[in-house]
Residue frames as a rotation matrix with the C-alpha (Angstrom) as fourth column:
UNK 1
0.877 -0.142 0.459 -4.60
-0.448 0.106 0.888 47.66
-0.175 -0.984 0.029 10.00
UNK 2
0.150 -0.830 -0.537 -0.91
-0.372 0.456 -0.809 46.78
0.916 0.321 -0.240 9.88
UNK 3
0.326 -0.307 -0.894 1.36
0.643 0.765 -0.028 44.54
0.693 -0.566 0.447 12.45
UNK 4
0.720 -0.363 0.592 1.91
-0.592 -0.767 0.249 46.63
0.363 -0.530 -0.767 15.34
UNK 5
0.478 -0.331 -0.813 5.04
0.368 0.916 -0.157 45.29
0.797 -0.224 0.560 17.20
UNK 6
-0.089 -0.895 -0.436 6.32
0.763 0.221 -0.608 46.39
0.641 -0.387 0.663 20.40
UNK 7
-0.447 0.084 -0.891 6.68
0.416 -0.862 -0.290 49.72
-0.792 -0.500 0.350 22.20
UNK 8
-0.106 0.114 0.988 4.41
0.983 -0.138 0.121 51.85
0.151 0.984 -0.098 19.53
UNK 9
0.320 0.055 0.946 3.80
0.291 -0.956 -0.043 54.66
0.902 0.289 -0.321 21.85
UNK 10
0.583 0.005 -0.812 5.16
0.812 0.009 0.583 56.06
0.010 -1.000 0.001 25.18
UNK 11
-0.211 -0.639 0.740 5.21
0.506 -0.719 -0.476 59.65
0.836 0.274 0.475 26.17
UNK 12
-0.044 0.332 -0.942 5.08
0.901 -0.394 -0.181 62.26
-0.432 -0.857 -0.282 29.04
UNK 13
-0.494 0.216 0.842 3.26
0.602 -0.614 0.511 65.12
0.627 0.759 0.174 27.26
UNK 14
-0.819 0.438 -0.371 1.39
-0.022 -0.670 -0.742 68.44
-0.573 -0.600 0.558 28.77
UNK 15
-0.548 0.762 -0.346 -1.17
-0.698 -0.189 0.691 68.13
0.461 0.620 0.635 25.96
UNK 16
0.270 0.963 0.014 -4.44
-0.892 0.255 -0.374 66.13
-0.364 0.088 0.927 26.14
UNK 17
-0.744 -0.615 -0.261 -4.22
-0.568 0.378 0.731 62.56
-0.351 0.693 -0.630 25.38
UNK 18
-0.304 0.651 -0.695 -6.13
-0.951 -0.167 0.259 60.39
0.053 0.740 0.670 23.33
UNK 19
-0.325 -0.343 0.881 -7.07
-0.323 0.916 0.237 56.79
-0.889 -0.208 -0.408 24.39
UNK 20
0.826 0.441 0.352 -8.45
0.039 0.578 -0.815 56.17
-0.563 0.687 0.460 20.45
UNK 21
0.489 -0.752 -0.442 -5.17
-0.845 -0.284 -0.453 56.98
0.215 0.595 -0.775 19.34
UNK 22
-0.383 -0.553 0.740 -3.38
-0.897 0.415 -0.154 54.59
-0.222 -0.723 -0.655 21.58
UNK 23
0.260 0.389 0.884 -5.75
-0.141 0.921 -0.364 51.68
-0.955 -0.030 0.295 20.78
UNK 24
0.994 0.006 -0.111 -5.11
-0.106 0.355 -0.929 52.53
0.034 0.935 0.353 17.12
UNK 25
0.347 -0.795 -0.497 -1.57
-0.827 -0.009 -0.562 52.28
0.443 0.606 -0.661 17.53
UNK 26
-0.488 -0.668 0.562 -1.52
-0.781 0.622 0.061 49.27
-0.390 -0.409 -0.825 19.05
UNK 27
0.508 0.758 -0.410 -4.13
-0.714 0.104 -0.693 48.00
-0.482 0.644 0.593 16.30
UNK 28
-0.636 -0.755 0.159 -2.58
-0.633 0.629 0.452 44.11
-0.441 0.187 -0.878 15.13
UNK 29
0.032 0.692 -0.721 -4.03
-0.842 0.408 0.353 42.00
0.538 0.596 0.596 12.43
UNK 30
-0.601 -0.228 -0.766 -3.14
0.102 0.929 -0.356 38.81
0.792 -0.292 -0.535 14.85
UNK 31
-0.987 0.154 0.045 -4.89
-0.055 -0.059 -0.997 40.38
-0.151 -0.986 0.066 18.07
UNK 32
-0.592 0.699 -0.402 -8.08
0.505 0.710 0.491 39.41
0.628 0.088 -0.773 19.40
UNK 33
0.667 0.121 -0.735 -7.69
0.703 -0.429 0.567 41.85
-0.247 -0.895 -0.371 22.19
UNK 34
-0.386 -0.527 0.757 -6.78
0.304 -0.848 -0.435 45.20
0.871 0.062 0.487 22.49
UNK 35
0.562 0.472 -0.679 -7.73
0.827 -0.306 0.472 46.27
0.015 -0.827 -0.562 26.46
UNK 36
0.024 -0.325 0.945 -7.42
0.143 -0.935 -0.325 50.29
0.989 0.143 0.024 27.22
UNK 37
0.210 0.181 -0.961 -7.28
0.977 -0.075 0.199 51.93
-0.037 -0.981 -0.192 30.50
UNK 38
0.026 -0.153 0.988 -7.53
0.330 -0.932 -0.152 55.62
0.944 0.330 0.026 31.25
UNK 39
-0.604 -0.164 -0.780 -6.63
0.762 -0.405 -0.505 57.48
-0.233 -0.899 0.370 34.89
UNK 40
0.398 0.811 0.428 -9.69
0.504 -0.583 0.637 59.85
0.767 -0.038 -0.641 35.20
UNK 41
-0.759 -0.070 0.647 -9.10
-0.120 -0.962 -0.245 62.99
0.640 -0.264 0.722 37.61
UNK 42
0.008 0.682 -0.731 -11.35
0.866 0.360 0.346 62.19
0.499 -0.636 -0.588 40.62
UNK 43
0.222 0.168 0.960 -13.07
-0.187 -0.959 0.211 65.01
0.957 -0.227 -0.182 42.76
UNK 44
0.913 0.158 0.377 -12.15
-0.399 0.139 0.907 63.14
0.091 -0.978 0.189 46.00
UNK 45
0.095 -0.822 -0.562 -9.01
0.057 0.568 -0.821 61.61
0.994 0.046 0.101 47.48
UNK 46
-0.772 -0.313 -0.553 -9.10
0.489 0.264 -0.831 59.98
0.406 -0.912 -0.051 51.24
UNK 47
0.351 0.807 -0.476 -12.71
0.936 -0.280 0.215 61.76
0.040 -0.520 -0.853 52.25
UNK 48
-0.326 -0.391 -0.861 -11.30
0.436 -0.870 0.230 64.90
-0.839 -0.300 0.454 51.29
UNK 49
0.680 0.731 0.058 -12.61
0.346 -0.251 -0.904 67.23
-0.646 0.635 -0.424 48.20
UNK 50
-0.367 -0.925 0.096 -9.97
0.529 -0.123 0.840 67.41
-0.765 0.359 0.535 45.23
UNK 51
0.558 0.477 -0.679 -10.58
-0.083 -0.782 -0.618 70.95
-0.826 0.402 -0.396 43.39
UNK 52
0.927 -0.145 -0.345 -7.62
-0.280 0.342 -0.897 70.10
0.248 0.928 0.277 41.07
UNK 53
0.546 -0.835 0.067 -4.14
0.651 0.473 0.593 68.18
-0.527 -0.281 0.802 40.39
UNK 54
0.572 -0.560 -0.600 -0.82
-0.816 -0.310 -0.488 69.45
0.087 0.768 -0.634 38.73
UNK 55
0.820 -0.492 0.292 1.68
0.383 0.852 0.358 66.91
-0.425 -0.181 0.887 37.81
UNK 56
0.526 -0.804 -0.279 5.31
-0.827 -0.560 0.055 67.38
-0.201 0.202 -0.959 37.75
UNK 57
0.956 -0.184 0.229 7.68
0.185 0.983 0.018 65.15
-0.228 0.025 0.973 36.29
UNK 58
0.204 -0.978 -0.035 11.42
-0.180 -0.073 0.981 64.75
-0.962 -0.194 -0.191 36.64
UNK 59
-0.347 -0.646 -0.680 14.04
-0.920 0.093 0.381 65.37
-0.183 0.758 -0.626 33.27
UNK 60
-0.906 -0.407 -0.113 14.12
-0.405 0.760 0.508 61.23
-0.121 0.506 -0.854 32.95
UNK 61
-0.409 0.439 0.800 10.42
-0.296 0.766 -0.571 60.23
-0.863 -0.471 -0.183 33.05
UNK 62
0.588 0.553 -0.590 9.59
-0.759 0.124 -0.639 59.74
-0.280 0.824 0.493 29.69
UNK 63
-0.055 -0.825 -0.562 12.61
-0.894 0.291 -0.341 57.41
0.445 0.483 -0.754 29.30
UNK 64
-0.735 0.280 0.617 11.39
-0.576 0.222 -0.787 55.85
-0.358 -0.934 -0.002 32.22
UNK 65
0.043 0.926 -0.375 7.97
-0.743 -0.221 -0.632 55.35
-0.668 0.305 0.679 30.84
UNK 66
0.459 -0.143 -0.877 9.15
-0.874 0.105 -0.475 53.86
0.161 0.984 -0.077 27.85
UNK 67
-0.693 -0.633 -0.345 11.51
-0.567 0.774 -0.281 51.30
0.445 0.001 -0.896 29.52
UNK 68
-0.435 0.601 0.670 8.62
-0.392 0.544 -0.742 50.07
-0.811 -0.585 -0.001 31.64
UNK 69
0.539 0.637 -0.552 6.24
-0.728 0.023 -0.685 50.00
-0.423 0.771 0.476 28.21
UNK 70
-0.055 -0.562 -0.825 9.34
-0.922 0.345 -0.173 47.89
0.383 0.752 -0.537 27.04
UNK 71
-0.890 -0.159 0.428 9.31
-0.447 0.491 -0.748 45.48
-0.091 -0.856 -0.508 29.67
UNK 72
-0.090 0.885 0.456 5.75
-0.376 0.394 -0.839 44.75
-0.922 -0.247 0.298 29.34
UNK 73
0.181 -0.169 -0.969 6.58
-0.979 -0.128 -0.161 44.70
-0.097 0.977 -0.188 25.18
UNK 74
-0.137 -0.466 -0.874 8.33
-0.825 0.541 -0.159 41.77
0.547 0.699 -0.459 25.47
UNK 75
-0.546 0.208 0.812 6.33
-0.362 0.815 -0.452 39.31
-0.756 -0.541 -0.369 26.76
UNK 76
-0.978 -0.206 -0.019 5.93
-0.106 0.421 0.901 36.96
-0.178 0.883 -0.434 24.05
UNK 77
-0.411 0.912 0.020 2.19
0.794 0.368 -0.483 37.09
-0.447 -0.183 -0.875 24.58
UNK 78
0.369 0.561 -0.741 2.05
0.493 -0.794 -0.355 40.83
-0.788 -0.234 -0.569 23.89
UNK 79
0.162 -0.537 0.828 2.19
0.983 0.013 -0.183 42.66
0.087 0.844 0.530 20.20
UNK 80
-0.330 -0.476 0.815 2.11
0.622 -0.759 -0.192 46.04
0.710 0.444 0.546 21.16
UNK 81
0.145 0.370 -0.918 1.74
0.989 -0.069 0.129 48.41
-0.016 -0.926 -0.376 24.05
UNK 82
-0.252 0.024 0.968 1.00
0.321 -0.941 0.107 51.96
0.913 0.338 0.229 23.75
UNK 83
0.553 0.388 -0.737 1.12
0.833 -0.256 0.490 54.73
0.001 -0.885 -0.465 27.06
UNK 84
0.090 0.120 0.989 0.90
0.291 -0.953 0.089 58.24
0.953 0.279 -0.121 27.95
UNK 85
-0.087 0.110 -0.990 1.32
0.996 -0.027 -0.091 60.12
-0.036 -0.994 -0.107 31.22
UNK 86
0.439 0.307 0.845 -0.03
0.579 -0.815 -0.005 63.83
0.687 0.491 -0.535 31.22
UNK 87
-0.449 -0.221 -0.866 1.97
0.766 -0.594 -0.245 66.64
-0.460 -0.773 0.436 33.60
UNK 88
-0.793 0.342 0.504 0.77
-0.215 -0.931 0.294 70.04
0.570 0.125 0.812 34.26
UNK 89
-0.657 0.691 0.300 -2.29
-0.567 -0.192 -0.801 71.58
-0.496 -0.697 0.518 35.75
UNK 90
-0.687 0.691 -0.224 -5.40
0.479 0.663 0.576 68.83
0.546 0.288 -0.787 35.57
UNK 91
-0.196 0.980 0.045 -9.04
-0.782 -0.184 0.596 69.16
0.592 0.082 0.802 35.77
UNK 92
-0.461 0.318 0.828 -11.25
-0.495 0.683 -0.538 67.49
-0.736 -0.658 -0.157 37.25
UNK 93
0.621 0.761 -0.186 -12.16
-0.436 0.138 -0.889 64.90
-0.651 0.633 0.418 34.51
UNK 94
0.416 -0.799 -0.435 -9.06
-0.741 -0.020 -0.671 65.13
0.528 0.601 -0.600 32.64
UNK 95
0.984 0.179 0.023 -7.30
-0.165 0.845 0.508 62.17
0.071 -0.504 0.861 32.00
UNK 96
0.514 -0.796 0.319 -3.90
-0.844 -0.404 0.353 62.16
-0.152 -0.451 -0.879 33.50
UNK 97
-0.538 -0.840 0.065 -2.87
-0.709 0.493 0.504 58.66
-0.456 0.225 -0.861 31.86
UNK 98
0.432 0.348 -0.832 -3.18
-0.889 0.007 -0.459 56.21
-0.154 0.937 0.312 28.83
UNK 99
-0.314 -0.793 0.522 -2.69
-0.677 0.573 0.463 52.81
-0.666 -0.208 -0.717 28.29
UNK 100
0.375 0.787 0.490 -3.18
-0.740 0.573 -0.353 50.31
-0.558 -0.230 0.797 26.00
UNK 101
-0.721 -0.458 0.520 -2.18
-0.312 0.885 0.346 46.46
-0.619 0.087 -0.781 25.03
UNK 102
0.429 0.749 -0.505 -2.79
-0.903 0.349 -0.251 44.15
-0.012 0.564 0.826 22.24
UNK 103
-0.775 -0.314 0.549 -2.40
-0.295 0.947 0.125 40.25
-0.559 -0.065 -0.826 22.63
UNK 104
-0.924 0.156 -0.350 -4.02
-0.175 0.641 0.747 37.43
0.341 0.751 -0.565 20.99
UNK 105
0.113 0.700 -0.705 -6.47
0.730 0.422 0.537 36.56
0.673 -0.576 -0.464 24.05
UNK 106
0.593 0.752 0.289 -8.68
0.194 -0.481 0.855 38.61
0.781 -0.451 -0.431 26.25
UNK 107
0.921 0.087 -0.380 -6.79
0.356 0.204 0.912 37.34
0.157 -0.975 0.157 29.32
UNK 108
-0.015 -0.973 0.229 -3.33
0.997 0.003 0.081 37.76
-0.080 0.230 0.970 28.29
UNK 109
-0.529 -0.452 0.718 -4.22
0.479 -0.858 -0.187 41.78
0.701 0.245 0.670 27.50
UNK 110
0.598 0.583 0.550 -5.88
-0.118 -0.615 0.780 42.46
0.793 -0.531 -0.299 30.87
UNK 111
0.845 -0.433 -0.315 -3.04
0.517 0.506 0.690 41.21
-0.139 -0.746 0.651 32.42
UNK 112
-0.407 -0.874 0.266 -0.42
0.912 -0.404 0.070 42.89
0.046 0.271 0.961 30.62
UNK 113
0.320 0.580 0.749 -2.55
0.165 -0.812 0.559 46.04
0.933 -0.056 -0.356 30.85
UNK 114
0.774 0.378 -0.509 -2.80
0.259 0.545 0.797 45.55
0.579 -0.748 0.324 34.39
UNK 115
0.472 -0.836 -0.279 0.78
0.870 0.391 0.301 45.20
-0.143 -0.385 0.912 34.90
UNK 116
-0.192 -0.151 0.970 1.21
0.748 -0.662 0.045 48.19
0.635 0.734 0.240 32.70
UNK 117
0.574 0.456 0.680 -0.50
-0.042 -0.813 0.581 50.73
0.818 -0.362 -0.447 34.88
UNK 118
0.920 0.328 -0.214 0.87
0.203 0.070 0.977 49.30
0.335 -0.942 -0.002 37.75
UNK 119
0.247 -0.877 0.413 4.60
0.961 0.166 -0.223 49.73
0.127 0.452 0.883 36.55
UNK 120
-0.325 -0.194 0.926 4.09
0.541 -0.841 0.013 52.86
0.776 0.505 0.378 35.44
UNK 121
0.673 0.314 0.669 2.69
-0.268 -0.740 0.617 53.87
0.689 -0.595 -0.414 38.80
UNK 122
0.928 -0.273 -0.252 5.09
0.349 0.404 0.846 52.47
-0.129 -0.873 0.471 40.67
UNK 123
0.318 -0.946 0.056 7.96
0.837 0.308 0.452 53.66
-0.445 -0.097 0.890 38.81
UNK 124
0.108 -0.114 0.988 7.49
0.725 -0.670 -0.157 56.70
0.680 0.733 0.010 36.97
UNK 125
-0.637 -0.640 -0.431 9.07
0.770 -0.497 -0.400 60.06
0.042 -0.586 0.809 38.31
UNK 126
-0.521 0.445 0.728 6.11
0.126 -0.804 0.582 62.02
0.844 0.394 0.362 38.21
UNK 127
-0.860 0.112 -0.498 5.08
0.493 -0.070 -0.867 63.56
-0.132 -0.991 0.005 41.52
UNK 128
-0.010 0.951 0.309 0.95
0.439 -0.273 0.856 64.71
0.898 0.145 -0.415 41.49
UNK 129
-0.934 0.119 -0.336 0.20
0.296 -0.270 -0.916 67.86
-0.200 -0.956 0.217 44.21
UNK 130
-0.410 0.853 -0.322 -3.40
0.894 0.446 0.046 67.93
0.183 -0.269 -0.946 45.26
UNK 131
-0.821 -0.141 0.553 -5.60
-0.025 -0.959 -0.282 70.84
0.570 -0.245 0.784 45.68
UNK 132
-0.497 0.721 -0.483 -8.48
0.748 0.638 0.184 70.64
0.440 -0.270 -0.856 47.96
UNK 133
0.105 0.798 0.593 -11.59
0.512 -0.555 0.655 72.33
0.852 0.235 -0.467 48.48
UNK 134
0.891 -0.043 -0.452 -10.82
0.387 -0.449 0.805 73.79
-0.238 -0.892 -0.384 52.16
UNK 135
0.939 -0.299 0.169 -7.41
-0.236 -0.918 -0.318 75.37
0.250 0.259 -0.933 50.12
UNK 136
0.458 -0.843 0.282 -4.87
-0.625 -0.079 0.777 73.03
-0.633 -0.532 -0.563 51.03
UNK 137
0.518 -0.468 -0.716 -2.35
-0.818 -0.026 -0.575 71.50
0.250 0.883 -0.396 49.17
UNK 138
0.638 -0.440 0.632 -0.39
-0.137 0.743 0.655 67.97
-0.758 -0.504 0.414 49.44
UNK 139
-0.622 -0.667 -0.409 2.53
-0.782 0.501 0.371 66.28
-0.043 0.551 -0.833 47.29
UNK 140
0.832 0.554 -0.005 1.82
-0.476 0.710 -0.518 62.94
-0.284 0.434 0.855 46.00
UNK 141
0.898 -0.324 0.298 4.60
0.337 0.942 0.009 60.39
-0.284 0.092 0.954 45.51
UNK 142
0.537 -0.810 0.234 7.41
-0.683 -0.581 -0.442 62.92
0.494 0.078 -0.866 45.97
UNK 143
0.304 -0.702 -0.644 10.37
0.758 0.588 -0.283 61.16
0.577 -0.403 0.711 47.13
């Protein structure tokens, strides 16, 4: 286990991601904590039946992505912070995002976790259209 230190991963990828990968690369001989989080594909959305997602993501969102991951990096609490965001056609099941933080103390990496996801949903260019079981279609955080 070496010193992780900072941003160690952060991509927007069509492939499958891995959340043991992600914990190992944010793997620190000082942490105490390492807290993951994964976005799971749900079969429902608003009392409606979701059959499947695609996700589309503007030219900058991996750059994005990364500056947010930085941002959360450098709180002096946190040693490394590792996230993924998946575009293309999703399953149901399939997980459609990847996160994880390593601090010293429990609290400190559910918080920075936390923040993490919420960052990255709030700010990332990636726009998610819905398919549903009666054959319609929606957008998702299209501007």
């Amino acid at each position: 286990m070496s010193t992780a230190v900072g941003v160690v991963l952060g991509a927007v990828t069509d492939q499958p991601l891995d959340l043991a990968a992600h914990e190992a690369a944010v793997a620190d001989r000082r942490a105490g904590a390492v807290v993951s989080f994964q976005g799971v594909v749900r079969d429902h959305d608003h009392g409606r039946t979701v059959t499947l997602l695609e996700y589309e993501g503007h030219p900058t969102a991996e750059a994005v992505l990364r500056e947010v991951a930085a941002e959360i990096a450098a709180h002096p609490q946190v040693y490394a912070v590792a996230v993924s965001h998946r575009i293309g056609p999703l399953e149901i099941g399939d997980v459609a995002l990847v996160a994880a933080v390593s601090t010293a103390h429990r609290a400190a990496a559910f918080a920075a976790c936390a923040r993490l996801v919420d960052e990255v949903k709030a700010r990332l260019p990636i726009w998610k259209r819905q398919v549903f079981a009666d054959g319609a279609e929606e957008w998702v955080n299209c501007p």
